[in-house]
Structures are given as structure tokens and as C-alpha cells.
C-alpha positions, 0 to 999 in steps of 0.5 A: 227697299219697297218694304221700307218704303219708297224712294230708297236704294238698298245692297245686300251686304255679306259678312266677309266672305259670305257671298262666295259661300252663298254663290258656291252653295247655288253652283252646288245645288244647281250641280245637284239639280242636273244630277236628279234631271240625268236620273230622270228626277224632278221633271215636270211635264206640262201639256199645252194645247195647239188650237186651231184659230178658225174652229177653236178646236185642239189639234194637237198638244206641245208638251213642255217640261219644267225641272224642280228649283233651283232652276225650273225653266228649261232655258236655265235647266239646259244651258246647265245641262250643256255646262254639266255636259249632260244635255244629251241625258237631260233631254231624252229624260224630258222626252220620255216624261213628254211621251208618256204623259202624252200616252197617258192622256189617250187622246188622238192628237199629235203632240209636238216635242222639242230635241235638241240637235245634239240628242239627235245626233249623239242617240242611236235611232231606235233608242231615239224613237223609244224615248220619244214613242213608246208604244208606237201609236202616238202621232208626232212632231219633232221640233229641234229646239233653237237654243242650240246653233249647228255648225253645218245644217246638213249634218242632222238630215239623215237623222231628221229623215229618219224619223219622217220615215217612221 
């Protein structure tokens, strides 16, 4: 409409049948795409640095991950991961990305990673701080991400306490 010019309505119109085709072609490639993300392909990790307001200095690095189209941004990318139920795989996936940038920069701040309740849950321990600490050196915070509610709050302390331990 806005290349025709102004004050205009314009619809998509589709052959008869050509927008099922199109919309099972995204579910297809969306399928495709969390497939790659469980192999551990097409992440993209991006290092976004925690600034101290009083002194304007860096003081650690929130590490964020983006996935290849069709669905770049993680709140797509997860929500078709729990549907695909692949979440757990496409999170340590993100994670071990995030830790070995984090490892590659060799800078001594700690760098923040979202986990998912779930992850934390359904992954043995050693296997977790693997993921989420290579060589053991970097310092670390875990944030469990808020885009996945938890029946019973209590369920995750023994694994959160855990890795405050290490």
C-alpha cells in the first residue's frame, strides 16, 4: 500500500490454496530451523557489556544469542523450541556458544547467561557447569530466564544452590 501511494488499504490475495502452502512452508522451515539450533548450528552469539553508572567502566558482559531466519530472536526461537520440545537441547546449545565466546574474549569480567528452569532441571550438574564453564576459570552469573513460569519455585533450590557452591 505505502509504495502505492498514500491513503490506501491493500490484502494479500492468494491463489486458492496458496496461503496454506505458504504457511505450511514457514512451519516447515521453522521445524528446520530448531533442528540446526539442536545440532548446535546457526547460533549467533553477542556480547553486551554490564556498565557501571557511577564510573562508566565494564563490569561484566550479559551474553545474548540470536539463531539464523527464519526466527532470529530468542523469544521466537524458544517458544519454538518448547513447541518442537527441544528447549532443553537448544539451551545448553546457546550456552556453551555464550561460554566459549566468553572464554575467547579473556577478559577478566563475569559474564551473565540466561538458563531456562527446565535446563536446569532436566541436566545432570556436571554436564550443566561443562556447558556453562569450560575451563572453569570464568566468573559467572546465572539468570533464570522469565520466559518460562515454574509450578513450584522450590523445586529449582537444590540445583541453584549447587552452582552458587562452585
Amino acid at each position: 500500500s505505502k509504495s502505492r501511494g498514500k491513503n490506501r488499504v491493500s490484502t494479500d490475495e492468494f491463489p486458492s490454496g496458496d496461503y496454506r502452502g505458504r504457511h505450511q512452508q514457514l512451519q516447515l522451515t521453522t521445524v528446520e530451523a530448531i533442528e540446526r539450533l539442536c545440532r548446535g548450528e546457526g547460533i549467533r552469539t553477542l556480547a553486551q557489556p554490564i556498565i557501571a553508572l557511577g564510573s562508566g567502566e565494564v563490569v561484566g558482559l550479559e551474553m545474548l544469542s540470536r539463531a539464523s531466519r527464519p526466527i532470529e530472536m530468542p523469544t521466537d526461537f524458544f517458544r519454538a523450541a518448547i513447541d518442537q520440545r527441544s528447549l532443553t537441547s537448544v539451551d545448553l546449545n546457546c550456552m556453551r556458544q555464550s561460554a566459549s565466546l566468553a572464554v575467547s574474549l579473556e577478559r577478566d569480567l563475569r559474564y551473565h547467561i540466561n538458563v531456562f528452569p527446565a535446563t536446569l532441571l532436566a541436566t545432570p550438574h556436571d554436564e550443566l557447569m561443562a556447558s556453562l564453564r569450560p575451563d572453569g576459570r570464568q566468573k559467572l552469573c546465572v539468570e533464570l530466564s522469565q520466559q518460562q513460569m515454574v509450578g513450584d519455585p522450590a523445586t529449582l533450590k537444590e540445583s541453584i544452590m549447587r552452582l552458587r557452591r562452585e
